[in-house]
GULUM-573117 format. One record per residue (C-alpha): residue in three letters; x, y, z. Coordinates in Angstrom, 2 decimals, decimal comma, padded with zeros to 5 digits, m for minus. Last residue first. Example, Ala and Ser with C-alpha at 12.3 -4.5 7.8 and 13.67 -1.06 7.14 Angstrom:
REM GULUM-573117
[pt SER [013,67 m001,06 007,14]] [pt ALA [012,30 m004,50 007,80]] 
This chain:
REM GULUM-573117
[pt UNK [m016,46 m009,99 m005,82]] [pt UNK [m017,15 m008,40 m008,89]] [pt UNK [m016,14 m004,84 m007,90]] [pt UNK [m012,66 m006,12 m007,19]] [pt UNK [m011,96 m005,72 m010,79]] [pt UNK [m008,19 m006,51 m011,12]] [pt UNK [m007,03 m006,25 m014,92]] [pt UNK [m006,42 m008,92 m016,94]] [pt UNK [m002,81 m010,85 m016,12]] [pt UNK [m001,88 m013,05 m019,07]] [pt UNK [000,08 m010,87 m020,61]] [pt UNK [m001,65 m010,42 m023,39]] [pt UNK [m004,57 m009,49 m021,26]] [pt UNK [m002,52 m007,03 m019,46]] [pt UNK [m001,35 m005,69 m022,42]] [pt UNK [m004,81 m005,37 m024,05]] [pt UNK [m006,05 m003,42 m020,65]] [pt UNK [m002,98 m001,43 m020,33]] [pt UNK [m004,28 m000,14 m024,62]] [pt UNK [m007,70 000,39 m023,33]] [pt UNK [m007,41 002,72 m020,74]] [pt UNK [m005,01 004,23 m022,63]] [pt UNK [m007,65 004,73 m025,71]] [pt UNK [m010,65 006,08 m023,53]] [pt UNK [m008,12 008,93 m022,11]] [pt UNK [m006,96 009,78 m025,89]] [pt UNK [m011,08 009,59 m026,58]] [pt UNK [m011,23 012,05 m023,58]] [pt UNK [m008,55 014,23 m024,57]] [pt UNK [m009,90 014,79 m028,24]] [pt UNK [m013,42 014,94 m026,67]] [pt UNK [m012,42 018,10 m024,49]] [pt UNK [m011,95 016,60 m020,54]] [pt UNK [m012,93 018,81 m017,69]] [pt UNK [m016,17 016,67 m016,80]] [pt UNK [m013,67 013,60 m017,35]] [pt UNK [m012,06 014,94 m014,31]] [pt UNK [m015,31 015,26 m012,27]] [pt UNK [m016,24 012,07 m012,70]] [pt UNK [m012,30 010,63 m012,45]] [pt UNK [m012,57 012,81 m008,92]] [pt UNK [m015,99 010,47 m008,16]] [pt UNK [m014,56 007,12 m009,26]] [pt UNK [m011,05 007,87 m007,56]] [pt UNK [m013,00 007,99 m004,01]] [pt UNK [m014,94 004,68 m004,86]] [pt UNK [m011,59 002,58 m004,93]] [pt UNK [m013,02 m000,58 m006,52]] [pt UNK [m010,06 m001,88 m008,05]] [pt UNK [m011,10 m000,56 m011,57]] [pt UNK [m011,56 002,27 m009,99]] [pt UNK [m008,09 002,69 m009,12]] [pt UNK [m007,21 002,16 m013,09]] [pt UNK [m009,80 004,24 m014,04]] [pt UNK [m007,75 007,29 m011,55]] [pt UNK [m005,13 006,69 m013,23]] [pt UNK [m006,04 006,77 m016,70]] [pt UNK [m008,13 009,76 m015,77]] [pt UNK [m005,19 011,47 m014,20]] [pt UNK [m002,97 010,56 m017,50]] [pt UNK [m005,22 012,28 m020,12]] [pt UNK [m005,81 015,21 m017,26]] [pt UNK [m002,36 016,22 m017,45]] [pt UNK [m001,28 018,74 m015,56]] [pt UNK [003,09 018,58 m015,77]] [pt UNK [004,49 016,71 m012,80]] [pt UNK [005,30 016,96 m009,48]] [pt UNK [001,78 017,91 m007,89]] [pt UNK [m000,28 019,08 m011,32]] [pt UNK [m003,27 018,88 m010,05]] [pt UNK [m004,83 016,23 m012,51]] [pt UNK [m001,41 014,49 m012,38]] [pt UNK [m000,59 013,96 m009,32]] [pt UNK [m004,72 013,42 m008,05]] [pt UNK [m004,41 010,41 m010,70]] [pt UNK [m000,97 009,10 m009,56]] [pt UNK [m002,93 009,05 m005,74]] [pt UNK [m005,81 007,17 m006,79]] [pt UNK [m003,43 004,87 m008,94]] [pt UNK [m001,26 005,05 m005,63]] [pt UNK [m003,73 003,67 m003,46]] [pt UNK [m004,26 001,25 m006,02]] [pt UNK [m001,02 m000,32 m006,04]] [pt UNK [m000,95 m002,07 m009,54]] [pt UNK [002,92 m002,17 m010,04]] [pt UNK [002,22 001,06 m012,49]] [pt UNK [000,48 003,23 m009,65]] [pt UNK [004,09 002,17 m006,94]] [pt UNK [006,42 003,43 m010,26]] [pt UNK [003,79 006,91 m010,28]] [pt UNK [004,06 007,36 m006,91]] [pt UNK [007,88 006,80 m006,41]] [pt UNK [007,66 009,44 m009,35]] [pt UNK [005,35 012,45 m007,81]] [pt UNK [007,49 011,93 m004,59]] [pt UNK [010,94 012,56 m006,71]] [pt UNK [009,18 015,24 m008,97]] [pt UNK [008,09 017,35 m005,89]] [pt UNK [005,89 020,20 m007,09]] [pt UNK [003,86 020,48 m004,40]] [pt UNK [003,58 017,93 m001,90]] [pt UNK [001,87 018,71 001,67]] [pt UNK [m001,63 016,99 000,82]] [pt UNK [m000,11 013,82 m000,38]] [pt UNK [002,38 013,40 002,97]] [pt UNK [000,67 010,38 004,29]] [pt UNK [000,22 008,87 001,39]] [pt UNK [001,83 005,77 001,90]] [pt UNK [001,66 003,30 m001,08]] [pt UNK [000,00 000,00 000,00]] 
């Protein structure tokens, strides 16, 4: 479980921003949440709402209900360029996890 304990504090910290990111991409969800809040404010890294939805679909995808309402209101912010780029990411991990041999986590079905 990624520690968060500092999220609120960091501003503009790559090095926090990127042990978040690495602990996101090994399928922490905490840290999808967290990689998804990075990115939509901006917290280390360049805004980029393409990546916080990614993110933040990834965390739902675990059945973190917190990351389904900011991905709501992130997608709300979304043009339909971005959100079809969004759509496509999403898509893309899924087809390499499924190639794989490791499909997503859904913990919603259980």
């Amino acid at each position: 479980m990624a520690d968060l304990s500092g999220l609120n504090l960091l501003r503009n910290d790559p090095e926090v921003a990127a042990r978040l990111i690495a602990e996101a991409e090994a399928g922490d969800m905490d840290a999808q949440y967290a990689a998804g809040l990075v990115y939509a404010e901006g917290r280390g890294v360049e805004p980029d709402l393409v990546q916080s939805y990614f993110w933040l679909t990834r965390a739902v995808q675990q059945g973190d209900e917190d990351a389904e309402r900011l991905r709501r209101y992130v997608a709300s912010r979304l043009s339909e360029a971005e959100f079809a780029d969004a759509k496509k990411l999403v898509r893309l991990a899924a087809q390499a996890a499924h190639q794989a041999g490791t499909p997503p986590i859904d913990r919603r079905k259980h």
